[in-house]
C-alpha positions in Angstrom: 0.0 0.0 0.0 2.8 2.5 0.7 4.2 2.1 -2.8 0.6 2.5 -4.4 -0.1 5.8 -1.9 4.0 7.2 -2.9 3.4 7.1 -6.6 -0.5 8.1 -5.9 0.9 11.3 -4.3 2.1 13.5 -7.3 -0.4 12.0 -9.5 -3.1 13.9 -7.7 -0.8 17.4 -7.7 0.1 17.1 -11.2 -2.9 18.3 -12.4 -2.2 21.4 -10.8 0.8 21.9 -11.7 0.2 21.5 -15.4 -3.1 24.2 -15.4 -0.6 26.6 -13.4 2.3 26.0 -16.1 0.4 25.3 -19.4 -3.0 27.1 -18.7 -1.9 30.1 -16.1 -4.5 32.4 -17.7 -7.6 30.3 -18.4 -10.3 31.0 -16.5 -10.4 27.4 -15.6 -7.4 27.3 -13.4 -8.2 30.7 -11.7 -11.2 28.9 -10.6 -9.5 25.2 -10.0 -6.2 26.9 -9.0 -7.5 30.0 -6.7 -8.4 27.4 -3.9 -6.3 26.5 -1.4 -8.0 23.1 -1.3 -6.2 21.7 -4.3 -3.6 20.5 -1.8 -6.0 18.2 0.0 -5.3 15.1 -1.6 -2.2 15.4 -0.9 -2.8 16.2 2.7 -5.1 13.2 2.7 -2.0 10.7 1.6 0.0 12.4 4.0 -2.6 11.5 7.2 -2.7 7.9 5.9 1.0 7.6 5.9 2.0 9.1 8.9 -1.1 8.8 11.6 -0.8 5.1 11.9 3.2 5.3 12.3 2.5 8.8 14.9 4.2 6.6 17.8 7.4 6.7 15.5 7.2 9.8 14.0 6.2 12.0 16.8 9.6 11.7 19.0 12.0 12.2 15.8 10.0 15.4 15.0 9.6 16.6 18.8 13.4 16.2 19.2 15.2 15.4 15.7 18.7 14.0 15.7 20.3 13.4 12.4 20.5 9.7 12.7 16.7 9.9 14.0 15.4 11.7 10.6 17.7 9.4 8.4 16.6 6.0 10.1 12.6 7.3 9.7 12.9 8.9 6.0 15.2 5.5 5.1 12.1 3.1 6.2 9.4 2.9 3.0 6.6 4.9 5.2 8.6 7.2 6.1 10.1 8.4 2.3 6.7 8.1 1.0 5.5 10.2 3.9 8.2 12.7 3.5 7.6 12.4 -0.1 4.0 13.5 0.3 5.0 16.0 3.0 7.1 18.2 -0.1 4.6 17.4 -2.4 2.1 18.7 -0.5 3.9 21.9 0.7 5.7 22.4 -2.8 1.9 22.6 -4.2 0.5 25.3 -1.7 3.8 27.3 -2.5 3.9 26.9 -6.0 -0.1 28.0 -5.5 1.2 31.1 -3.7 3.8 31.7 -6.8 1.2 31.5 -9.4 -1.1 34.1 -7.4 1.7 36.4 -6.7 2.6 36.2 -10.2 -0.5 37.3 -11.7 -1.2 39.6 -9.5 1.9 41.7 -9.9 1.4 40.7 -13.9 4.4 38.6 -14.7 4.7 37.0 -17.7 3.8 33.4 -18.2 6.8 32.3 -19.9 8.5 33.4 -16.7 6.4 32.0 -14.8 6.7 28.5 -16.3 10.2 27.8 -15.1 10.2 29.4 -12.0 6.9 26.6 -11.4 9.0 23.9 -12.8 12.0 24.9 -10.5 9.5 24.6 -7.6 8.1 21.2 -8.8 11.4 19.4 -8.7 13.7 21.6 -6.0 11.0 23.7 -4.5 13.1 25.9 -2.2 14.8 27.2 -4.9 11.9 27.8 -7.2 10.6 30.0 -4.2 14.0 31.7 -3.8 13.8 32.5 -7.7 10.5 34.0 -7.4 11.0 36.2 -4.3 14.0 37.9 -6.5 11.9 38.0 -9.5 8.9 39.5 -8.1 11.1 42.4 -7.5 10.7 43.8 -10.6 6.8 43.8 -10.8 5.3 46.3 -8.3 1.7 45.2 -7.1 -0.4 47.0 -8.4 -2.3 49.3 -6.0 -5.7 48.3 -4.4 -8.1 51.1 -4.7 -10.4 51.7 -1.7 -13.7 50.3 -1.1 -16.3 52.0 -2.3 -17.3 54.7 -0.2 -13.9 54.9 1.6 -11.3 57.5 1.4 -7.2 56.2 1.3 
């Protein structure tokens, strides 16, 4: 079962990934894409894998040691686990990058790479971004209607 949930685990957050980098101005992935719930499969395979082994996991995440984290992620539960941990948190960033993008109206072909960076080595598809957005001021909210800025 842990084999079928590891390989399960991006399957459900390709989808995603492929509106946000092939699609990120249809109207279909705003809509798919805008909710933060997208990562909930992912989240799901994450509770199967790890509340059953809590007993395990909970004293090498309360008080890590090296040689605690490497004997948990080198058992089969706890890489898939870990696997579905990044997966799940690489999704919900790379969420927040495709907002942030359009918002400050980046281009898409910039976009792409910076997503795909993300995918496979996410805290350096984040770093990217956070330089990037740099050069793209938000644009300004105007006030509500019938308030003064």
């Amino acid at each position: 079962m842990t084999g079928t949930l590891f390989a399960l685990t991006f399957a459900v957050a390709a989808p995603f990934w492929a509106l946000m980098i092939l699609a990120p101005r249809w109207s279909w992935t705003a809509r798919i894409v805008g909710s933060p719930l997208i990562v909930l499969p992912v989240l799901l395979i994450y509770a199967v894998l790890v509340l059953p082994a809590l007993g395990r996991v909970l004293p090498v995440v309360t008080a890590p040691t090296l040689d605690g984290v490497r004997d948990l992620l080198g058992s089969a539960d706890g890489a898939a686990a870990a696997w579905a941990h990044m997966i799940g948190f690489d999704l919900f960033v790379g969420r927040w990058i495709w907002q942030d993008s359009r918002e400050r109206d980046m281009p898409a072909l910039l976009l792409a790479p910076v997503l795909v960076l993300t995918i496979l080595l996410g805290p350096l598809g984040l770093a990217v971004h956070l330089g990037l957005r740099t050069g793209w001021a938000r644009p300004a909210v105007p006030p509500a209607p019938g308030r003064t800025a």
